[in-house]
N, CA, C and O of each residue as an XYZ file, in Angstrom:
504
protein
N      43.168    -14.067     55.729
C      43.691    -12.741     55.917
C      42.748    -12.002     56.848
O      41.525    -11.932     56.722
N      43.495    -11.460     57.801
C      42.323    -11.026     59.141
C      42.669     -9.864     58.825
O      43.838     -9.627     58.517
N      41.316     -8.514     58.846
C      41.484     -7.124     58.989
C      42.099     -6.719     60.599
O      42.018     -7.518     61.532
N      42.541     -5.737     60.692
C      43.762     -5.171     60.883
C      42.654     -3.837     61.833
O      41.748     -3.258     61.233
N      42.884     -3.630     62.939
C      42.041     -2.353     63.751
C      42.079     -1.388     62.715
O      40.939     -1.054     62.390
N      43.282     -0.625     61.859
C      43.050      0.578     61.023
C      42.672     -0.084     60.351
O      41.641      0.586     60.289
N      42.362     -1.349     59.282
C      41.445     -1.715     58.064
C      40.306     -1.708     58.643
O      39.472     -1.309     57.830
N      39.817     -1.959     59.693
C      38.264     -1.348     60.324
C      37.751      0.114     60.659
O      36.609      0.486     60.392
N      38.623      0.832     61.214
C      38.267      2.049     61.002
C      38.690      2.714     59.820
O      39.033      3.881     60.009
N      38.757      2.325     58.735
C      38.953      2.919     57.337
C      37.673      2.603     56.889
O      36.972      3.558     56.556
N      37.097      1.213     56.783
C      35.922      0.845     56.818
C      34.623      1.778     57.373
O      33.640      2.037     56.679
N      34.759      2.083     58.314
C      33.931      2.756     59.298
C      33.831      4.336     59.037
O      32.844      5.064     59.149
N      34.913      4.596     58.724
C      35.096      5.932     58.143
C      34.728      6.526     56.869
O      34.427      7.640     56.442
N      34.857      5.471     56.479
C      34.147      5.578     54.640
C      32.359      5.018     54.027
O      31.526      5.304     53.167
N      32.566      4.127     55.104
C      31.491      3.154     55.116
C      30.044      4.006     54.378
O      29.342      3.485     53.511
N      29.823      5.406     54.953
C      28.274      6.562     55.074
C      28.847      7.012     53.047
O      27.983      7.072     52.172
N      30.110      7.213     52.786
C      30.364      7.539     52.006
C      29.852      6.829     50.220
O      29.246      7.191     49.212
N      30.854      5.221     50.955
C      30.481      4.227     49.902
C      29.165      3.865     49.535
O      28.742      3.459     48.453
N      28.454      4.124     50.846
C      26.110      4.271     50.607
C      25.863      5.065     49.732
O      25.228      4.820     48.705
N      26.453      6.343     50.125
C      25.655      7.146     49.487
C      25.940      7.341     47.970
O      25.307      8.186     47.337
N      26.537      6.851     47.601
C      27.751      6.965     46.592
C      26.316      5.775     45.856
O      25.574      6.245     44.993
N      26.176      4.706     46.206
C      25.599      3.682     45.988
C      23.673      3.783     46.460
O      22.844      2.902     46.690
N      23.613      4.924     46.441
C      22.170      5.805     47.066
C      21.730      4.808     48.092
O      20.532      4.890     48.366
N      22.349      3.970     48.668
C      21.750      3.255     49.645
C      22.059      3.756     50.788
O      22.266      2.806     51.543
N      22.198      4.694     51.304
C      22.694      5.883     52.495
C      21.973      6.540     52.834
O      22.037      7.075     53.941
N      20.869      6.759     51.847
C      20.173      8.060     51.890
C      18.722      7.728     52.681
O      18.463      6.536     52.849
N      17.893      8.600     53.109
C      17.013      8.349     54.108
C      15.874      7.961     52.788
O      15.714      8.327     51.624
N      15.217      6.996     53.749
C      14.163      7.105     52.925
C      13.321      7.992     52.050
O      12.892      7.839     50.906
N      13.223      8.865     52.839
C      12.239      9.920     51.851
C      12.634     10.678     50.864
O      11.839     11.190     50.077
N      14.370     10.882     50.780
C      14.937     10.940     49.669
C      15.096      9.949     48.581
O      15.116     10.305     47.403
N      15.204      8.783     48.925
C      15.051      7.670     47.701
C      13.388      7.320     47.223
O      13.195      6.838     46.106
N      12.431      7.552     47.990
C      11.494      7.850     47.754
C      11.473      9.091     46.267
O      11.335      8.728     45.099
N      11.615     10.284     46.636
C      11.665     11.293     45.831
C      12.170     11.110     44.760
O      11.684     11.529     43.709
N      13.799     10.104     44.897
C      14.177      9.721     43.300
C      13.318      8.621     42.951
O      13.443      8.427     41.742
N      12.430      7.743     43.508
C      11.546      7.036     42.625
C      10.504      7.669     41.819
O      10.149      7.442     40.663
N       9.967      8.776     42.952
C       8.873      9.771     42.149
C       9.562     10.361     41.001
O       8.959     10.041     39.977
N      10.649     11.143     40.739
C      11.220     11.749     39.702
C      11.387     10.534     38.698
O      11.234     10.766     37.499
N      11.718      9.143     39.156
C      12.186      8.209     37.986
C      10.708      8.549     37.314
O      10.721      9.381     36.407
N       9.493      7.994     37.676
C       8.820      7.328     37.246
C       7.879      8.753     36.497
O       7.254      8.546     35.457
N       7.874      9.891     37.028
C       7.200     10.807     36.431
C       8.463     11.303     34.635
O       8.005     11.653     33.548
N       9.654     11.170     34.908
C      10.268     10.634     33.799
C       9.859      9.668     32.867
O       9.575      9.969     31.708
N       9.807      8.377     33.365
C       9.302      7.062     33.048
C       8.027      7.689     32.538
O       8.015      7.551     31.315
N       7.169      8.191     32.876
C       5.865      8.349     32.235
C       5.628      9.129     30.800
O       4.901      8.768     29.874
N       6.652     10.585     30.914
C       6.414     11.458     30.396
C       7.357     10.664     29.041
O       7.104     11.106     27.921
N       8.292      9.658     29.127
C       8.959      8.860     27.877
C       7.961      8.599     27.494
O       7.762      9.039     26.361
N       6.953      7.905     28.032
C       6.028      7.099     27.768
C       4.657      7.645     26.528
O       4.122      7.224     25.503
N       4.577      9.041     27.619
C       3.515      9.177     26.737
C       4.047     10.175     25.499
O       3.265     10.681     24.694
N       5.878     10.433     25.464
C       6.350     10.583     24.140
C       6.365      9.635     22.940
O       6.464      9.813     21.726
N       6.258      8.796     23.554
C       6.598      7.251     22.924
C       5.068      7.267     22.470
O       5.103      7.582     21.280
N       3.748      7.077     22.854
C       2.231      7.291     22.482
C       2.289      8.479     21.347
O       1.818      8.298     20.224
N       2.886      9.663     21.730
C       2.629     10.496     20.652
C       3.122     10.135     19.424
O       2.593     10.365     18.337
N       4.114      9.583     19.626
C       5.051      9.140     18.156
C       4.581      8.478     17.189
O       4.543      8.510     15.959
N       3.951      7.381     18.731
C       3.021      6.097     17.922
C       1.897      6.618     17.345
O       1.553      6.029     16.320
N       1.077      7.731     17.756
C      -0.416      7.908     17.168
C       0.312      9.050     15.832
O      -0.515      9.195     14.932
N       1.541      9.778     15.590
C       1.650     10.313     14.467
C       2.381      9.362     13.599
O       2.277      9.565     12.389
N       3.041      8.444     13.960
C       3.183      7.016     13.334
C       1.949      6.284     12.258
O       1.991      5.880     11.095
N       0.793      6.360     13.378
C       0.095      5.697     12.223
C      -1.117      6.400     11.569
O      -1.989      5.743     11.001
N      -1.169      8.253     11.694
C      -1.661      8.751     11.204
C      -0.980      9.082      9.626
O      -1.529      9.265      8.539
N       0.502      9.069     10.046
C       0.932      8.689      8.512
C       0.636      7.529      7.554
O       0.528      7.439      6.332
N       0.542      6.629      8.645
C       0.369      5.303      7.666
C      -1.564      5.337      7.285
O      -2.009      5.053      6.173
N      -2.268      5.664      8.248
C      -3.664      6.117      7.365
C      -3.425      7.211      6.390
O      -4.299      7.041      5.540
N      -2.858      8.032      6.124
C      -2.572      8.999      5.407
C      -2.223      8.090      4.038
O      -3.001      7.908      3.101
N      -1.158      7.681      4.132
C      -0.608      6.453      3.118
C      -1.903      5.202      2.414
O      -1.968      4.515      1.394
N      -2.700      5.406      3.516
C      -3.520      4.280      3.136
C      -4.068      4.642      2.100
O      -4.113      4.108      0.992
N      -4.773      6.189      2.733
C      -5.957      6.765      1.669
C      -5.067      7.038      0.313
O      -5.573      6.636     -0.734
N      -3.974      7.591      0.251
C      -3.294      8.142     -0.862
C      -3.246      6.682     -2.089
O      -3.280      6.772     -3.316
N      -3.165      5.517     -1.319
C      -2.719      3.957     -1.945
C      -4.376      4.273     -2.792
O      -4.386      4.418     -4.014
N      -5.368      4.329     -2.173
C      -7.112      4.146     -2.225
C      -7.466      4.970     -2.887
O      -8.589      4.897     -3.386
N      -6.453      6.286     -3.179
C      -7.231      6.966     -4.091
C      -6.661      6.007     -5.671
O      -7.380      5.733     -6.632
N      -5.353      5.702     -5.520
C      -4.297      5.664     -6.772
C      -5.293      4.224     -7.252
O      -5.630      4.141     -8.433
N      -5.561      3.539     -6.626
C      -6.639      2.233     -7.008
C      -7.607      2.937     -7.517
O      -7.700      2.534     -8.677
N      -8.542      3.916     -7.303
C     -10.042      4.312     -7.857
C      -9.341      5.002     -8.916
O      -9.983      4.749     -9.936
N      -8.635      5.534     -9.126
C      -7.777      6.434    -10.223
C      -7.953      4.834    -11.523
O      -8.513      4.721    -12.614
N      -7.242      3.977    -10.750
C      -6.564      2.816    -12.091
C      -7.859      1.849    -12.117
O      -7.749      0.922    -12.919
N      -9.245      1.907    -11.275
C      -9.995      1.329    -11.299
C     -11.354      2.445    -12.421
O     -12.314      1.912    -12.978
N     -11.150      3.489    -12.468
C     -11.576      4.539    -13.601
C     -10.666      4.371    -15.032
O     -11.177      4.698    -16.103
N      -9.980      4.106    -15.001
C      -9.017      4.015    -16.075
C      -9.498      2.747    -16.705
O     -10.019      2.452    -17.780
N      -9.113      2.090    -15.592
C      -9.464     -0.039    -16.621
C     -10.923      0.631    -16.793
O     -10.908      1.156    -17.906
N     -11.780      0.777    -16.374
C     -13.764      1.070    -16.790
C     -13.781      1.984    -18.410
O     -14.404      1.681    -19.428
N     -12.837      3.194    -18.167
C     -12.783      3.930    -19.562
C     -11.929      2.523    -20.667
O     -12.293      2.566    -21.842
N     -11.286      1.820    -20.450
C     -10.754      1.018    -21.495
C     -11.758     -0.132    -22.120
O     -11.804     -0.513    -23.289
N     -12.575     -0.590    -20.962
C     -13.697     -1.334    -21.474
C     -14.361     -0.549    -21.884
O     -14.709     -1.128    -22.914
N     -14.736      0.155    -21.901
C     -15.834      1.218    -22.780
C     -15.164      0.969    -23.948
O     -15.659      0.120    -24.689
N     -13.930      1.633    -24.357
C     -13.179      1.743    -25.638
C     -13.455      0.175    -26.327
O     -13.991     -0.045    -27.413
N     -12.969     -0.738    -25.444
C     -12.973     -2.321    -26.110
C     -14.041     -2.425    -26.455
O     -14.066     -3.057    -27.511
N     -15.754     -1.908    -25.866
C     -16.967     -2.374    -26.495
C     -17.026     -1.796    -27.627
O     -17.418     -2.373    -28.641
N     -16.521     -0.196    -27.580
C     -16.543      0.327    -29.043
C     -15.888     -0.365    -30.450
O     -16.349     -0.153    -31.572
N     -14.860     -1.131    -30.196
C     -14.118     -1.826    -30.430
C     -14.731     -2.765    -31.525
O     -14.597     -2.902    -32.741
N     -15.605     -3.458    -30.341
C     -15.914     -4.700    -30.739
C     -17.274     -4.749    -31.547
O     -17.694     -5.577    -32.355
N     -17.949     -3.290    -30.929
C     -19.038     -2.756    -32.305
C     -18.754     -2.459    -33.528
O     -19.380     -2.972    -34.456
N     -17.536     -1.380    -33.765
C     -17.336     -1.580    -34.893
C     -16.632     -2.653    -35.881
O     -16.380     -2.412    -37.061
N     -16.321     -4.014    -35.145
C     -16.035     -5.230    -35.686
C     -16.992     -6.082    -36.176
O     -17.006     -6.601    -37.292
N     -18.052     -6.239    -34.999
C     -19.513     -6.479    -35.867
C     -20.138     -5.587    -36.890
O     -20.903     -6.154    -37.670
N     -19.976     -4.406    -37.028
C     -19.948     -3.303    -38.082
C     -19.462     -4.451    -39.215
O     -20.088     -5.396    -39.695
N     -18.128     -3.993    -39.437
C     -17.481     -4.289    -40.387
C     -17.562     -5.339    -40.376
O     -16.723     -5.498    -41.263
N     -18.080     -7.077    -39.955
C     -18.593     -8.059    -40.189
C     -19.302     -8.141    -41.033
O     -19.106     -8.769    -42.074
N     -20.543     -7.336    -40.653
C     -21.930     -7.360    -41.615
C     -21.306     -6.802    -42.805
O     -21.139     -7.615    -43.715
N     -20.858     -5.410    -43.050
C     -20.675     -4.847    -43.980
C     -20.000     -5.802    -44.752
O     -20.417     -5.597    -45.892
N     -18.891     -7.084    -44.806
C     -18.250     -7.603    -45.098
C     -19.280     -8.939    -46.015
O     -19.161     -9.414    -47.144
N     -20.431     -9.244    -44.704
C     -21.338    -10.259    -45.194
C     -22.359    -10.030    -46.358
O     -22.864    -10.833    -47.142
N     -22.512     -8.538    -46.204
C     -23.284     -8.120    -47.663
C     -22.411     -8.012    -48.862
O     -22.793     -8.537    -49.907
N     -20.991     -7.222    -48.799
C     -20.606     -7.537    -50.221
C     -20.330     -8.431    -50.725
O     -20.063     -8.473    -51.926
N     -20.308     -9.831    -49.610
C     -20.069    -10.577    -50.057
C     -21.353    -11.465    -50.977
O     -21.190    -12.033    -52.057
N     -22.327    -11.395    -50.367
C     -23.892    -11.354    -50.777
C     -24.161    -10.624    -52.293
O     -24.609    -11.214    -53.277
N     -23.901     -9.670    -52.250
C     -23.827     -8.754    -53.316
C     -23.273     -9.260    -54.287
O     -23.955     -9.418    -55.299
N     -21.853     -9.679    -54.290
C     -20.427     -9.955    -54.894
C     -21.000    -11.182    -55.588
O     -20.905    -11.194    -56.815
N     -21.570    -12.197    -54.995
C     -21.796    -13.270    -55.096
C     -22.934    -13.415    -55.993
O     -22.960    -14.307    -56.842
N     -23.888    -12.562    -55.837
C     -25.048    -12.457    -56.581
C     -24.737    -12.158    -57.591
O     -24.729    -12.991    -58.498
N     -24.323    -10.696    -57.822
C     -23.897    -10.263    -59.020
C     -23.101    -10.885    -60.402
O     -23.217    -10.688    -61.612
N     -21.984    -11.987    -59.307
C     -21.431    -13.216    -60.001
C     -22.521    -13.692    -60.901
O     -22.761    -13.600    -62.105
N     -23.088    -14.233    -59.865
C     -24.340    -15.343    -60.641
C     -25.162    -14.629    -61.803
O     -25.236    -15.083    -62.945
N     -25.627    -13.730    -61.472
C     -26.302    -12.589    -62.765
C     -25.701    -12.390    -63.831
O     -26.284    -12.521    -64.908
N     -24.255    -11.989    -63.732
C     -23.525    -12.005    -64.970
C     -23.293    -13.180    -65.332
O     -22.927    -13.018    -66.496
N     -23.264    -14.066    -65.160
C     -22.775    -15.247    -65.102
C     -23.868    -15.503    -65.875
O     -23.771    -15.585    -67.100
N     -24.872    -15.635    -65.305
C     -26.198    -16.536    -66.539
C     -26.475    -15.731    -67.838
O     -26.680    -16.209    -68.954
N     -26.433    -14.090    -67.396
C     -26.671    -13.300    -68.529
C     -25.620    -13.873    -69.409
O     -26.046    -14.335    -70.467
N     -24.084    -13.960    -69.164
C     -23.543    -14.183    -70.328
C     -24.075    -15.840    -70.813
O     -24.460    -15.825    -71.982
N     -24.123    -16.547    -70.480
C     -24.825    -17.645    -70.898
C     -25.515    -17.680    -71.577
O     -25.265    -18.413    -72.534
N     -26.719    -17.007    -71.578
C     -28.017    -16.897    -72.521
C     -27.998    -16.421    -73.601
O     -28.503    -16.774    -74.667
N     -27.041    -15.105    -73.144
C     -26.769    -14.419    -74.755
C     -25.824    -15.401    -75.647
O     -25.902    -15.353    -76.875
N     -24.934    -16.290    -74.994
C     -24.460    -17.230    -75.958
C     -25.170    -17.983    -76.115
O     -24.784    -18.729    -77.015
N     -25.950    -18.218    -75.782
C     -27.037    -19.196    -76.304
C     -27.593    -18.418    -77.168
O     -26.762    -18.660    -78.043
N     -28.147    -17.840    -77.563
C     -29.352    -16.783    -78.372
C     -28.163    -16.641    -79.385
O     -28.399    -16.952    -80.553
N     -27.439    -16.389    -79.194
C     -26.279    -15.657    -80.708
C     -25.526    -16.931    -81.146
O     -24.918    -16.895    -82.216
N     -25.522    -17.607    -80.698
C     -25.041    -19.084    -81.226
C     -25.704    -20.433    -81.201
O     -25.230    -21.299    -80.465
N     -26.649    -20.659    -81.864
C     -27.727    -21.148    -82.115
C     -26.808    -22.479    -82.326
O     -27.332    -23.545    -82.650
């Protein structure tokens, strides 16, 4: 299919149009200028994007310390419970001993009555 003299000057006529349309028309120092505007854009995303990120992870240090206190909180807590458990376990040896003397006692006393009644049956029943 061969173009046609008016399909060339339709071409020709439009041609500055379809560039610019497509910014490839434009003089250099104007496409220049939209690179400067891209990129001073491009930057200023950029260093929105940095701010986000550094209040990003000032929350998450924030979070950290809050985690660090709630540990020394439950790491004071378990320390007060061992305290309680030694108390615990003192007054179990307490009540050990106390347990080992009446039994000492108990036992003795057995034996004392025990022979006393013996003797006196012996002595009264000859």
């Amino acid at each position: 299919m061969a173009l046609t003299q008016e399909d060339i000057e339709f071409i020709k006529a439009n041609m500055g149009d379809w560039l610019a349309e497509q910014s490839l028309g434009k003089p250099p120092q104007v496409y220049e200028i939209e690179l400067r505007e891209r990129m001073v854009r491009v930057e200023e995303e950029l260093r929105h994007q940095r701010d986000l990120m550094r209040e990003g992870f000032a929350q998450v240090e924030k979070r950290f310390e809050q985690v660090d206190k709630r540990f020394e909180q439950v790491e004071r807590r378990i320390e007060q419970i061992d305290k309680r458990f030694d108390q615990v376990d003192r007054r179990f040896e307490e009540m050990t001993r106390r347990i080992d003397r009446f039994m000492l006692w108990s036992f003795a006393t057995t034996i004392s009555v025990g022979a006393i009644v013996v003797t006196l049956v012996k002595f009264w029943h000859p």
